[in-house]
C-alpha positions in Angstrom: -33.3 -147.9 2.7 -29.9 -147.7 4.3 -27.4 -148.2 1.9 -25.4 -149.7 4.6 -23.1 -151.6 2.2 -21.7 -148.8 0.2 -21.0 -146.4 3.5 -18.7 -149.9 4.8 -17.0 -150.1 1.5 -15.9 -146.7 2.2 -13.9 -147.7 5.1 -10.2 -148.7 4.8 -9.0 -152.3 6.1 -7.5 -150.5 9.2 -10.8 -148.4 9.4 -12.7 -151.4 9.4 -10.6 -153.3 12.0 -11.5 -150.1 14.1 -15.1 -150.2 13.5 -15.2 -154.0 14.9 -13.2 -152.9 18.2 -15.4 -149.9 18.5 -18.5 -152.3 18.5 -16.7 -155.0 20.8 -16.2 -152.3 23.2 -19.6 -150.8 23.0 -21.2 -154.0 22.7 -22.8 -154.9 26.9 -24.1 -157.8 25.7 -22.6 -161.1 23.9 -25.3 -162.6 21.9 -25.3 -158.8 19.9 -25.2 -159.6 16.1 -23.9 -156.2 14.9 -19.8 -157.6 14.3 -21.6 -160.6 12.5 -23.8 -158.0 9.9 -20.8 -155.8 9.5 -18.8 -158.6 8.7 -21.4 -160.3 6.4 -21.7 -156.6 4.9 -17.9 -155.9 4.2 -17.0 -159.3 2.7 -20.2 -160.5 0.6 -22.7 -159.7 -1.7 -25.4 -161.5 -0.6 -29.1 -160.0 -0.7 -30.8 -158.7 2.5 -33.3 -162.3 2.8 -29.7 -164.3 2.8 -28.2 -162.1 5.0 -31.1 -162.2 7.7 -31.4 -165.7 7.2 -27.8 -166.3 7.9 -28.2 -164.1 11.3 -31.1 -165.5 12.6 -32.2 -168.7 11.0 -35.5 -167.9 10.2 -36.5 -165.4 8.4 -36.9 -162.7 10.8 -37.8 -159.4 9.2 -38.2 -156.8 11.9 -35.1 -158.2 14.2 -32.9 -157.7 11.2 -33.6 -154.0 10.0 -33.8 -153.1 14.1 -30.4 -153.9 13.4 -29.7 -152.6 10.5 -30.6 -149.1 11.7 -28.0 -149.6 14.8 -25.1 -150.9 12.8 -26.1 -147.5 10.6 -26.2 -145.5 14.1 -23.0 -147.1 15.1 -21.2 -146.0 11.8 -22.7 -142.6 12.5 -21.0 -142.7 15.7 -17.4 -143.8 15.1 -17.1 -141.4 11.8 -18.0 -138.5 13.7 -15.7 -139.6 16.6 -12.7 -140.3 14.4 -13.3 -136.9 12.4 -13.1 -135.2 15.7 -10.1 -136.8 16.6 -8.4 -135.4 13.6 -9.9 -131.8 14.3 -7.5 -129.2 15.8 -7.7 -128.4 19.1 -8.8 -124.6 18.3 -11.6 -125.9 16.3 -12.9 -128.3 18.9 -12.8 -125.5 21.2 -14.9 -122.9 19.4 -17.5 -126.5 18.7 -18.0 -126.4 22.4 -18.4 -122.7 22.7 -21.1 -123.0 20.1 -22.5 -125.9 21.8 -22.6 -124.1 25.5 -24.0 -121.1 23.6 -26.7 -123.1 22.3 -27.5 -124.2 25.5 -27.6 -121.1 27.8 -30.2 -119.8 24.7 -32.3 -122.4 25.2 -32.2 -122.3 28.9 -32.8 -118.5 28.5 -29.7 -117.8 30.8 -28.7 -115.0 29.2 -26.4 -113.7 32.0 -23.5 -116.8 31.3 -20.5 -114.9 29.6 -17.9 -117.4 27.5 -14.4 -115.5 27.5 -12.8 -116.5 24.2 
């Protein structure tokens, strides 16, 4: 199980306030319940059967760990992204020349030269 809980409880205040504007702006749709779980999430302790009954209504199993697994993927997302923000520039450069090497090996295109 995703221990979803204790990876939010990580997260600063500000961190938090991030996370929800990082979902509002990722979010295409309105009726998206991912702000809702996070918030549930960060400021109870209620059990996973309260919590999906609270989102839904009914208890709806299946809906609720779909997104569970994308709140997860979303958290994924936005740590990496604000890690790489605090990278330095030199070592977000030699992460793409890793990542274009990576991909002229797979392509078999031996012949691309990176000049470092």
């Amino acid at each position: 199980m995703i221990a979803l809980k204790s990876i939010i409880d990580t997260l600063t205040i500000e961190e938090q306030q991030k996370f929800v504007n990082y979902l509002q702006q990722k979010n295409k749709r309105k009726d998206t319940k991912n702000i809702q779980l996070f918030k549930v999430l960060a400021y109870s302790n209620d059990d996973s059967k309260n919590i999906c009954n609270q989102l839904y209504k009914v208890e709806n199993c299946n809906a609720y760990h779909a997104l569970r697994k994308r709140l997860f993927q979303s958290l994924i997302d936005f740590t990496a992204n604000k890690n790489l923000e605090d990278e330095s520039s030199i070592d977000i450069q030699v992460i793409k020349y890793i990542l274009a090497s990576r991909t002229f090996l797979l392509q078999k295109n031996m012949r691309s030269h990176i000049k470092f």
